[in-house]
N, C-alpha and C positions, 0 to 999 in steps of 0.2 A: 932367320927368325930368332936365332939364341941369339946375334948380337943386342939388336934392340930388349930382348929380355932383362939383356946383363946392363941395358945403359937404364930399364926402366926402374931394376933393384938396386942401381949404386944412386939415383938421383935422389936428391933430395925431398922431403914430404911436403912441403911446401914450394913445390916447382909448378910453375903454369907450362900447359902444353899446347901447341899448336901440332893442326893436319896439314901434313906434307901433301902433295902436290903427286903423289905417287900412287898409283893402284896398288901394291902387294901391304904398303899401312895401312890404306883406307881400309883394305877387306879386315885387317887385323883387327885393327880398333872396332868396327862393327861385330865382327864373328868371334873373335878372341881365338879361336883353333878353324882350321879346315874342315873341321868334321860335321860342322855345323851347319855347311852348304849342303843346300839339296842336289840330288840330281841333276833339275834339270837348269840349274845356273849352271854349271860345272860341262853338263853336254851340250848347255846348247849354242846356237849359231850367234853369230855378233848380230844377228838383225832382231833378236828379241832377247837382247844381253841387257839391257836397260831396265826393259820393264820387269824382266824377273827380278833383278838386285833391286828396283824401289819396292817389292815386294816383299822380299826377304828384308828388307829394313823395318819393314810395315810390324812384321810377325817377329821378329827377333829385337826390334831397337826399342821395345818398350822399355829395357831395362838400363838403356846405356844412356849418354847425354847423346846420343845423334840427333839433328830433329830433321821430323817430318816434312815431307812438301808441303806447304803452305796450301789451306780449302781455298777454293774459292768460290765465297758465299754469292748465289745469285738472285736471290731476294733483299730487296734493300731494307732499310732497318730504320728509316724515318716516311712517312706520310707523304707520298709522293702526289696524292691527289688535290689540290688546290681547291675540289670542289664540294668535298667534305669537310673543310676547313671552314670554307663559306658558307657553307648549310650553318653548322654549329656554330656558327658566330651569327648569325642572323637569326638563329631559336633564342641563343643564349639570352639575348634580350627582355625577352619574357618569364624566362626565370622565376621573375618576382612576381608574375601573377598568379602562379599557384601557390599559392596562403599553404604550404605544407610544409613539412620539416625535411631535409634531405638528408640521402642514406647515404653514410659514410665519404663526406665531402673533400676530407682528407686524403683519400686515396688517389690512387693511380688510376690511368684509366686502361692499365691489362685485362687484360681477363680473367677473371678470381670469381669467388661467391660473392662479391660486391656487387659484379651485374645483371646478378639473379636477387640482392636480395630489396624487402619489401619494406613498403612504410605499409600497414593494415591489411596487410598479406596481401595487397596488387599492385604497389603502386614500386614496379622496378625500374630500369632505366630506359627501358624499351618500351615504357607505357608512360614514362613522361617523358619522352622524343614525342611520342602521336598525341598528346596533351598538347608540349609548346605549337606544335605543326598547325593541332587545330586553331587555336590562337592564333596564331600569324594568318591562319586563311582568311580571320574574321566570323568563324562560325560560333563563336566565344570571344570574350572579351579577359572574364576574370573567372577562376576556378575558387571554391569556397571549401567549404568542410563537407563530409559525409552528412548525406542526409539518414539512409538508413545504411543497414550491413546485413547480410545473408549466409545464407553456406556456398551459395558461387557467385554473388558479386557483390560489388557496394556501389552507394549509388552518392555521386557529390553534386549539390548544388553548382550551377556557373550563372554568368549574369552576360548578358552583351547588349553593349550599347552602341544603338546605331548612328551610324554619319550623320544622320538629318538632327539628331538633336532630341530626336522623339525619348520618351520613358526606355529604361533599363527594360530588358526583355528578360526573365526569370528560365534557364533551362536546366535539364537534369543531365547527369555524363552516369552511363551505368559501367563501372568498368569489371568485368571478369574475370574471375581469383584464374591463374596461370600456374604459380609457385606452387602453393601451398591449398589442394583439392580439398576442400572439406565433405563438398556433396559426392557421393560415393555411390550415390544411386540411379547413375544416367543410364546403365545398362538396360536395365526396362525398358525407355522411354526410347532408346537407339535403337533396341534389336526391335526390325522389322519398317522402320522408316526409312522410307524413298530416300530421303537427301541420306542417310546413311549409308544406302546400299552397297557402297564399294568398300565399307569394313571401318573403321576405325583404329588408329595404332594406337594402342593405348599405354606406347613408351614416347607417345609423345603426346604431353599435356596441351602443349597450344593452338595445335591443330587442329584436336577434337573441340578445345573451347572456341576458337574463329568459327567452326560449323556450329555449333551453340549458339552464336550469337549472331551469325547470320540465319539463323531458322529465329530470334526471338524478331528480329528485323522484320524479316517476311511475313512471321503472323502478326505484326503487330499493323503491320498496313493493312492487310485482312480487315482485321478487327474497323480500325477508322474508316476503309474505304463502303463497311458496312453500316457505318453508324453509330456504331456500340460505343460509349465515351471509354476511352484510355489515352493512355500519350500518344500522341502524332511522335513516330521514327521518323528523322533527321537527316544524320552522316552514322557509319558506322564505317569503321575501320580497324581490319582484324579484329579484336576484344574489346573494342571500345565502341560502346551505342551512345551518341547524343539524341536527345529527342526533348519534347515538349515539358514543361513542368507542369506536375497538379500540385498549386498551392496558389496563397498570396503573390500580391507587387511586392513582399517587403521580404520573401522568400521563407516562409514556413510552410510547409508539406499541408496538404489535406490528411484528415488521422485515419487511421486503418479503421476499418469494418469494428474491429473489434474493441477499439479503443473509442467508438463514436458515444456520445453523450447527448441523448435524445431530452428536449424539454420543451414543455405544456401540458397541458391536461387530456391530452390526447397522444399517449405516448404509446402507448396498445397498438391504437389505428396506425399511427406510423413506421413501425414496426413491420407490422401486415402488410401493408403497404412495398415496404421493402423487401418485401419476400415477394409478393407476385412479382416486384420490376426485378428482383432475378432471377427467377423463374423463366419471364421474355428476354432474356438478356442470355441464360443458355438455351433459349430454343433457337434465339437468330445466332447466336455461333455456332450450335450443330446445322442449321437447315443455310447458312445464308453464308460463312466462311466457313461451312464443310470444317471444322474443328470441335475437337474436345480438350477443354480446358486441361486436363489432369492431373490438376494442384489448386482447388476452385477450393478456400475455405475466406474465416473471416481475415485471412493476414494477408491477402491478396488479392483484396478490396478497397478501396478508398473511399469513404463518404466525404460529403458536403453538401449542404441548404438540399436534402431530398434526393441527388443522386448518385447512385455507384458508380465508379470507375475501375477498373479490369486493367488489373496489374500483373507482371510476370505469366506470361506467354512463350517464356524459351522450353516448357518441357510439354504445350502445346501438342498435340499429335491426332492425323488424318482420320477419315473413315476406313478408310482399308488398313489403319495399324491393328494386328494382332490381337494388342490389350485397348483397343480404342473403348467396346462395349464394359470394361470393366474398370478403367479410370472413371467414364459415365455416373456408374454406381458410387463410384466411389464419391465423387463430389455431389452426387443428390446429396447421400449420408451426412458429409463433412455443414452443406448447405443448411438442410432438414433439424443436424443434433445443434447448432448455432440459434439458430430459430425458434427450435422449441427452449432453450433455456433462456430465452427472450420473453417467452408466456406466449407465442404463434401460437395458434393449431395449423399448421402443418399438415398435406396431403401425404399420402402413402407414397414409397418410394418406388412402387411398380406403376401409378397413374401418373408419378411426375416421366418416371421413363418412357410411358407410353406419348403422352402429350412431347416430349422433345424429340421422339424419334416420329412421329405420326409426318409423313411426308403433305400429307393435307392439313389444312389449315391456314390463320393467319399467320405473319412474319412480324410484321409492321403494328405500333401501339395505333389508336385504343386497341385491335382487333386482339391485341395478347391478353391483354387485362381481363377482355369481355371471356375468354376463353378459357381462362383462370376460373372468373368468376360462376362457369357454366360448370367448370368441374365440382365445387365446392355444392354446387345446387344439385349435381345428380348421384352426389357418392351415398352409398347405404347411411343410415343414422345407426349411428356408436351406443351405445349407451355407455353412462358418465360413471363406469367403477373401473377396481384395479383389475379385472379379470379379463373387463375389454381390453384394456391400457395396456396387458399383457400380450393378448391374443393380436392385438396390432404390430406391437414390437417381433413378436414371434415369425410373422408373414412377412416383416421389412428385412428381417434378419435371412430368413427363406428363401427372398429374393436374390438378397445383396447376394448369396452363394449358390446361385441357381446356372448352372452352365446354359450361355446363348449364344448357339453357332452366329457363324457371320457369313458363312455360306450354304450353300446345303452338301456340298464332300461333308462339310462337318458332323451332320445330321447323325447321330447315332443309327436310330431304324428309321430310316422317309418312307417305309411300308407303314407302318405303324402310325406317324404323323401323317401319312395323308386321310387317314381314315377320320382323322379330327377334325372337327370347326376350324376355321380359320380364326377365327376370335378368340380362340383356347391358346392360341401358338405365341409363344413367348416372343418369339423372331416376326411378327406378324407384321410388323412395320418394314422389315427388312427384304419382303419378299417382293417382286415387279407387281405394278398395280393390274396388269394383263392377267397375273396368274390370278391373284385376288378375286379380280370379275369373272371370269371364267369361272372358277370352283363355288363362287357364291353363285351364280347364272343354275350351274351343275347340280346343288343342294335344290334349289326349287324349281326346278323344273320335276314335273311326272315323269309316270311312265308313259302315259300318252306324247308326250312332247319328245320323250326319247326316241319314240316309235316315228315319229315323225320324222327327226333329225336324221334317223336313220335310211328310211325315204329318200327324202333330200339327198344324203350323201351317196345315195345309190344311184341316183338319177344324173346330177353330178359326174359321176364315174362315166356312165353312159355316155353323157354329152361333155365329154373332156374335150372334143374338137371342137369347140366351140369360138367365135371368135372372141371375145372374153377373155377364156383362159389362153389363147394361142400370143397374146398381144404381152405378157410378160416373157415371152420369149423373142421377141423381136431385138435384132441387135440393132445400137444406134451406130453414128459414123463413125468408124478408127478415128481415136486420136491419133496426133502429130501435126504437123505443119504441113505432110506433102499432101496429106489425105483432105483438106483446107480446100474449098472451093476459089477459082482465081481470081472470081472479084471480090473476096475477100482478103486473099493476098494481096491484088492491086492496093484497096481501101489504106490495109494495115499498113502498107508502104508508104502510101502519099502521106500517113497523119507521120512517120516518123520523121520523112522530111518536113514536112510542116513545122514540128518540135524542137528540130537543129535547126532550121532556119530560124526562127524566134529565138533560140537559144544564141547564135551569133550575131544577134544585134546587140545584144547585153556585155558581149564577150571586152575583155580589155587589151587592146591596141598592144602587140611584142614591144612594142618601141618604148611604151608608157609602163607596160611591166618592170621590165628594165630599170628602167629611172626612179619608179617607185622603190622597186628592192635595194639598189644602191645608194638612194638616200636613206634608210632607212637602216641599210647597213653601216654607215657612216655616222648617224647619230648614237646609235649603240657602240661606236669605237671612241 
């Protein structure tokens, strides 16, 4: 080892070096001294003399010119799939029917914040992929501007026009903020609904918005398969609802509730008017789609020529939700304080609760109107100062914060409540119409008729052997197949073959399948 020391100090500094062909340079040049080597290169056997020295190059040759064994990368590094090439070039086409501006078209197509981020906080690259899709299917033709915007979605104009030639058909695309949450208050409306029940991640935004928007889907067919005017749901796809439009041929929305501009000289009555038809409009979604609206004001309403239409349904929620009876209140209130700055009078918010929750009754117009109009004929008379006008507000306010079990666990003391009228009970719609009759039955009846019943029930007792009572105990025949009488087994057999045999008259000849599928494969090559 001192010779090559002494030929590496006499050469010259600008000398080029070549590796000899020799193991005791190689180790030099890697290790520069022996002391360097570990253990077990040094003990161990020739059969794992390789892989410790490419080890020890691994940990020591950072610093030297040796190089590495070359990786060898097993993932390829261009688009190996022809059929995502094809998709995207068969979308690309359409491109230019969405009328919108695109985000960062200069880029690459890595993955960066480029393909998260938003034209009007939804519109990213994964929400116009399911835009051009729907376009190519036909379910759209041309995508337009925002109609309105929200705190969780926006809603754009589209137009399609069909093969036959017929008029442009006007539709609306709601798509759902993903990116960027503004409404921050879904927690309410989740904790305790059914489609919720398995939890919600709330590290992940799009998954809880696709169940948002598949519960706005679901009620909103509710809603149309009952009646009630809203948009007819469409397609929806993850976060994106296509459905019908309320407006014009010429594509302008109908104006919200609150924006509406009533004229004639009967502008009072029509008014009025529009408060009884929503009035029947939340008794047939509590009684007829089992729904409580729970965002029922004037900004999620549509007028036109006389009638409402019933908008935004995704925070929607069941009879059996938690906060169901108190969303309720909530949108009499929201209904109620709209109406009376309209110049309404307006029913009290405990008799409009009573009529939407009252399980009897009509469903169906006229019979809501007439029902309406019986209430306004039987309520106490007010008198017309501020001290009534007080004492009303005071009772609507009473209400609106009055706690109403939803079951009876909930009941504070049910000792105490049962001692009461039924008509007294807040919850009094809520209760099975059996208990109803009975404790009202219970109320008027004497003591004679008690004394009776009692009678009765003794006698009863007596003749428990009766055949009467013996006949709800009689067991009918086991189920199953073996327990099945055998000319009903015969029966069942004969009609199966019956149904295979009609079935193989229809059937297609092996021979003719064949020939079908190979021509058919051959026009497709």
């Amino acid at each position: 080892m001192s010779n090559h020391t002494n030929q590496a100090e006499s050469a010259p500094p600008d000398a080029h070096y070549t590796l000899v062909d020799d193991e005791d340079d190689d180790l030099d040049d890697v290790f520069n001294s022996a002391d360097e080597l570990d253990g077990d290169l040094l003990e161990g056997t020739s059969s794992n003399l390789t892989q410790s020295y490419n080890r020890q190059r691994q940990l020591h040759g950072a610093g030297t010119s040796a190089s590495l064994p070359a990786a060898n990368p097993q993932k390829p590094t261009a688009n190996t799939f022809a059929s995502i090439d094809d998709q995207i070039a068969e979308l690309s086409k359409h491109a230019a029917k969405i009328r919108l501006d695109n985000v960062k078209q200069t880029q690459a197509r890595d993955k960066d914040k480029a393909d998260r981020a938003t034209a009007e906080l939804v519109l990213d690259q994964r929400t116009r992929m399911i835009l051009l899709q729907m376009i190519n299917r036909g379910v759209v033709s041309e995508i337009h501007g925002a109609v309105s915007t929200g705190k969780e979605a926006n809603v754009y104009g589209a137009v399609l026009y069909p093969e036959d030639g017929n008029e442009p058909i006007q539709r609306a695309i709601k798509v759902y903020k993903t990116a960027i949450l503004v409404f921050k208050d879904r927690e309410r409306y989740i904790t305790g609904e059914h489609r919720f029940k398995a939890g919600v991640d709330k590290g992940n935004n799009r998954k809880m918005v696709k169940l948002w928007a598949e519960k706005e889907f679901r009620n909103l067919r509710r809603l149309h398969a009952a009646g009630i005017a809203c948009p007819e749901p469409l397609v929806l796809k993850l976060h994106v609802l296509v459905m019908d439009f309320l407006g014009d041929k010429r594509g302008y929305a109908y104006p919200r509730l609150r924006d509406a501009r009533l004229a004639g000289d009967d502008v009072d009555d029509q008014w009025r008017k529009l408060y009884i038809q929503l009035l029947g409009v939340m008794r047939r979604l509590y009684q007829v789609c089992r729904l409580v609206h729970a965002d029922l004001s004037e900004y999620n309403i549509l007028y036109h020529e006389g009638q409402l239409y019933i908008i935004d349904v995704s925070q929607s929620v069941e009879h059996d939700h938690p906060r169901a009876l108190e969303f309720l209140r909530m949108d009499i209130k929201n209904v109620g304080d709209f109406f009376r700055r309209q110049g309404v009078d307006t029913l009290l918010d405990r008799t409009i609760f009573n009529f939407i929750t009252a399980p009897e009754g009509p469903v169906e117009e006229p019979g809501l109107s007439q029902a309406i109009e019986h209430l306004y004929e039987v309520r106490p008379p007010v008198a017309d100062t501020d001290e009534a006008a007080a004492a009303l507000e005071v009772d609507n306010e009473v209400f609106r914060n009055q706690y109403i079990p939803q079951s009876l666990d909930e009941v504070y003391d049910i000792e105490k409540e049962a001692d009461r009228p039924v008509n007294e009970l807040i919850y009094k719609h809520m209760l099975a119409d059996s208990v109803i009759q009975k404790k009202d039955e219970h109320e008027s009846e004497g003591s004679e008729e008690d004394g009776e019943s009692d009678h009765e029930a003794s006698e009863l007792g007596e003749e428990g052997s009766s055949d009467e009572d013996q006949t709800r105990f009689e067991k009918g025949r086991p189920r199953g197949k073996k327990h099945e009488p055998k000319e009903e087994k015969r029966a069942h057999k004969q009609a199966v073959k019956e149904a295979k045999r009609e079935k193989r008259k229809e059937k297609i000849p092996k021979a003719v399948k064949k020939r079908l599928v190979a021509t058919t494969a051959r026009k497709k090559k």
